[in-house]
N, C-alpha and C positions, 0 to 999 in steps of 0.2 A: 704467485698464482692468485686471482683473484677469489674470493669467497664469497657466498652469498646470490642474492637473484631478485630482479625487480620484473615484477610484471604493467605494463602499462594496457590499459583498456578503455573504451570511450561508453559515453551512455548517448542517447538521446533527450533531445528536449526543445520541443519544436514550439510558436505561439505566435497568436495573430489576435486581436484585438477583439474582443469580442465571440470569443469560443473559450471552450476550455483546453486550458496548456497540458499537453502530451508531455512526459518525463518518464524516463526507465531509469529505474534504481539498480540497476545490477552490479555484484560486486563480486562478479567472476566474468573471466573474458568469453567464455562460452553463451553468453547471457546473448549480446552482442548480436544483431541481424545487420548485419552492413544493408540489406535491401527491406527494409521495413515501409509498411505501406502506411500511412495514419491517415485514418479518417478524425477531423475535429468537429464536436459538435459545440452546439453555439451552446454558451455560459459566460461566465466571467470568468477573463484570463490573470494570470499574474505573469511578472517578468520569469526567464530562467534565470538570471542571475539575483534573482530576491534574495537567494537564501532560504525561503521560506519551504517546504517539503510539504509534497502535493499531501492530499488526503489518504489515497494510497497508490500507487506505482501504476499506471497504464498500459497495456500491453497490446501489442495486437494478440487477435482472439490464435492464431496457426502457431505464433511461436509463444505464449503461455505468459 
């Protein structure tokens, strides 16, 4: 019988040239809006896969 347990979960992390890059830091599945709505505003963007970790976690304002 097998033991143990993995949980898999996604984040977002959305970016377009010239706004600033939306990322959700979540590290529980519950975090998680499959229907999230993001508004970007214009700034400077980075890649998502930089590596680099936003300033701090953007959220839309309904799910926190």
């Amino acid at each position: 019988m097998p033991q143990g347990s993995q949980t898999h979960f996604r984040n977002w992390c959305v970016e377009k040239a010239g706004y600033e890059t939306y990322e959700t830091l979540n590290r529980e599945p519950s975090g998680f809006d499959g229907k999230a709505q993001v508004r970007l505003r214009a700034a400077e963007s980075r890649p998502c896969n930089s590596g680099q970790l936003p300033l701090a976690p953007r959220r839309h304002p309904e799910t926190g």
